[in-house]
Steps between C-alpha positions, in 0.01 A plus 500: 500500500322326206581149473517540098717805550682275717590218260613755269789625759607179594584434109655820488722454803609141387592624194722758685675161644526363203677822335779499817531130489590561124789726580670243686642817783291356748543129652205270478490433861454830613166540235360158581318664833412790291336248255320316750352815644348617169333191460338459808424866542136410421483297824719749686272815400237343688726521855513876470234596717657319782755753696783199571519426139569891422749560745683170397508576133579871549768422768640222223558727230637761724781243573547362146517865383796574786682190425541642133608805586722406758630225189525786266732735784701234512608329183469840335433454146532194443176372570321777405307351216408266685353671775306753320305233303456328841368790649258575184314179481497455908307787466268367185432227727427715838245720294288182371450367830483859675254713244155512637130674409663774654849482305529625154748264277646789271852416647495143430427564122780816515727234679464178274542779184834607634622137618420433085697742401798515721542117409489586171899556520590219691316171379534277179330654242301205391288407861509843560316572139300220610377621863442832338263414245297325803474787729409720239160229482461578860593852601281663273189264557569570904507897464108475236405276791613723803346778352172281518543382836494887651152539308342203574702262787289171409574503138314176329679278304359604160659848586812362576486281167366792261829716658738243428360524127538866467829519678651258214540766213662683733764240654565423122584860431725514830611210373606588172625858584757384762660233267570776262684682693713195672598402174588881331557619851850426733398432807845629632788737409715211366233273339352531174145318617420142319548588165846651529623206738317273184673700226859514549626248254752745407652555813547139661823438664714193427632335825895502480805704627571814539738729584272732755191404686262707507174463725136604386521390123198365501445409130358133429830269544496234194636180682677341231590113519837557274803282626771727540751264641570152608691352774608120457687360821843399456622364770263458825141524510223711401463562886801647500447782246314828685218685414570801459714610227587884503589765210503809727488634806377826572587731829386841452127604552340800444165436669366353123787381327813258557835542341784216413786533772775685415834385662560871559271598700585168727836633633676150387462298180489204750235632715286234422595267241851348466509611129651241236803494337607376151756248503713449168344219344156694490298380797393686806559459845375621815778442797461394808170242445452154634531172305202538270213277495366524145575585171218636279492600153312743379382592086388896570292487197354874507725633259412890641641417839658769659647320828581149586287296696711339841413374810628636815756238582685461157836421554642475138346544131602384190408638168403271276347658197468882526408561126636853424438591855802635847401448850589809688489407887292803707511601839228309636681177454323434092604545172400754268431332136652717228441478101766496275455549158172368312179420726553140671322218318537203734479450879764546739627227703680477799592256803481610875684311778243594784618465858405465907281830563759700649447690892470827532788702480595820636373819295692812507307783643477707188290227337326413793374861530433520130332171537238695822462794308154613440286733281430729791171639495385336160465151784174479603426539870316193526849330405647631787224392739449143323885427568463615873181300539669223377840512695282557829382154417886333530736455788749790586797349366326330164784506234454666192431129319190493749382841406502412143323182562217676691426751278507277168262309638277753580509604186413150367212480757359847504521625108381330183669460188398593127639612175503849386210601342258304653189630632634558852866566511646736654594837294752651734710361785220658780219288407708149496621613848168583651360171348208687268704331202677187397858523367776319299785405622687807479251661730571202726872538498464887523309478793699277668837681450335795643393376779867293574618844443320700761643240735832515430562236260673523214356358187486530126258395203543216268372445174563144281265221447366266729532168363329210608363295204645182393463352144302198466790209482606693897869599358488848422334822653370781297465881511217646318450871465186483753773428737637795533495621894643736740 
């Protein structure tokens, strides 16, 4: 083959690298070999005409190709992604050492087209936009100067030069025509292409509570730094106070959307939570709780608030200021905030006695089957094979604590995190899962529910706010609507 046709492939094939690579699907261990090959392929071209070096390179691809498919059999889809774009470039990089005199090169253009495209979906928009505007400066150069090579094999260099010239009008066209339509044009069913993911200032989403979750709302989420409560430590230390402070907690899933848990459905209004009861001078209590180990006050100031942020381990709250405002305890162990009368004006304050996390205790088995129950054939399948996967992985007799443990960290390890509508998060539950997408956290805590749930353990969904950030003077921890986590 023509050394000037030559260098033209090898751009084209690293640029097929460099599109995978920008997906992020495909580990950079397992393209660094692939990289190294391109590069030195014109060195390697020059052992083809010895029989040992045929039958060693043919034999290793053979191999390469079999572990794949034997990886794809086997994790079903999870790795699919993955594989394919292994596959496609393994097989960029086999033609440009492998195409002789006597081999045309029409499938290495057809294939580096098509690895383009397909990674169209998948990558970042911006290095994606980037590699794309660079192949389009080589692909059509390398088909003006293929088409010269089959007339005259030892083109001269002017030739070459004088093509490159004429090809540019035509690049800029290409050039030109495709941007138009990636910016007019969706690229999928539920994008609206750059300018519609650019153009939604109408239709951002404020992070905060809710009383459903739904999955695959995929508008631009506004991350707003508004305090919406403060916790000052009472008594003990800000070590003592938890994380997590919940609003709801949701049990029912329909394969795209969870619902608040309904003491009903449970079987026993204790099922889960030992629910709180109003003594006479006005406080709550929750029976049955160690000694506690702090006491926190909180100033809800979001005046709209529909439920009352707690931690897990509150023991006893007392209303301080509830301006116009009735707590009305629900059945997941929270309290429902009610307005009376004229809209609120001022924040609501509270203190929380917070006590020893509790051990488990015994769950009737009407919640504990309402807490496996599952969406039926709205789960995906690869749900069902992740969880084995992963189980496989732990002892026989692993608790469900250890099952939990395993599979949030694979999560943490395996799947990336992003906001909604960034370029690159997930639009439905099946892309987080197969790892084409980034989520939020909701996808995160989705997933993993499922997947407790397929094994037998009973789980629900929590939504509060996750607060971790301490004011300057180190005495107080606030909650800012950005907070806001499942």
């Amino acid at each position: 083959m023509n050394d000037r046709l030559h260098v033209f492939l090898l751009l084209l094939a690293l640029l097929d690298l460099g599109f995978v690579h920008a997906t992020g699907a495909v580990e950079d261990l397992l393209l660094l070999p692939l990289w190294l090959l391109a590069i030195a392929s014109p060195w390697l071209r020059r052992l083809q005409r010895f029989r040992v070096y045929r039958a060693g390179w043919n034999g290793g691809v053979l191999i390469v190709f079999a572990l794949l498919v034997q990886h794809a059999t086997t994790t079903g889809l999870l790795h699919m992604l993955e594989d394919g774009l292994v596959l496609a470039v393994l097989c960029q990089v086999h033609l440009l050492n492998n195409v002789g005199d006597r081999q045309r090169p029409d499938l290495t253009f057809f294939n580096s087209f098509l690895i383009a495209f397909v990674t169209s979906f998948f990558a970042a928009d911006l290095w994606w936009s980037l590699l794309f505007v660079a192949h389009s400066f080589v692909l059509v150069p390398a088909l003006q100067v293929y088409v010269l090579v089959q007339r005259a094999p030892d083109l001269p260099p002017d030739v070459v030069r004088a093509a490159l010239r004429d090809s540019l009008p035509r690049t800029l066209v290409v050039g030109v025509i495709t941007a138009l339509v990636f910016v007019f044009w969706p690229r999928d069913f539920e994008r609206r292409g750059w300018l519609g993911d650019n153009l939604q200032f109408g239709q951002q989403l404020q992070a905060g509570m809710s009383e459903r979750i739904e999955l695959g709302r995929n508008a631009r989420m506004q991350l707003s730094d508004e305090v919406v409560a403060r916790l000052d430590v009472l008594d003990g230390t800000l070590d003592d106070v938890p994380m997590h402070w919940r609003t709801t907690a949701f049990c029912e899933f329909d394969g795209r959307t969870w619902f608040p848990q309904d003491a009903a459905s449970l079987g026993s209004r204790f099922g889960t939570d030992t629910q709180w009861q109003m003594r006479e001078d006005g406080t709550w209590l929750r029976p049955g709780r160690s000694e506690p180990r702090a006491r926190v006050a909180v100033r809800l100031l979001d005046r709209d608030a529909e439920t009352l942020p707690c931690a897990l381990h509150a023991t006893h709250i007392t209303p301080r200021e509830l301006g116009g405002r009735v707590l009305n305890p629900r059945s997941y162990g929270g309290f429902q905030v009610v307005h009376v009368g004229e809209p609120p004006t001022g924040a609501l304050s509270y203190e929380v006695d917070i006590a020893q996390p509790q051990p488990p205790r015994s769950m009737p088995t009407t919640t504990r089957l309402n807490f496996l129950q599952l969406p039926g054939r709205l789960v995906p399948a690869l749900a069902y094979d992740l969880a084995a996967k992963l189980r496989a992985e732990l002892p026989a007799d692993a608790d469900e604590l250890a099952i939990a443990a395993a599979m949030r960290d694979w999560l943490q390890q395996n799947r990336r995190y992003q906001l909604p509508g960034e370029s690159g998060s997930a639009n439905n539950l099946g892309e987080f899962l197969l790892g084409t997408a980034a989520g939020h956290c909701e996808y995160f805590a989705t997933v993993l529910a499922l997947l407790l749930r397929t094994q037998d353990v009973p789980c629900r969904l929590v939504g509060g706010y996750l607060v971790h950030e301490r004011t300057a003077d180190g005495g107080s921890l606030l909650a800012r609507a950005r907070d806001a986590h499942a």
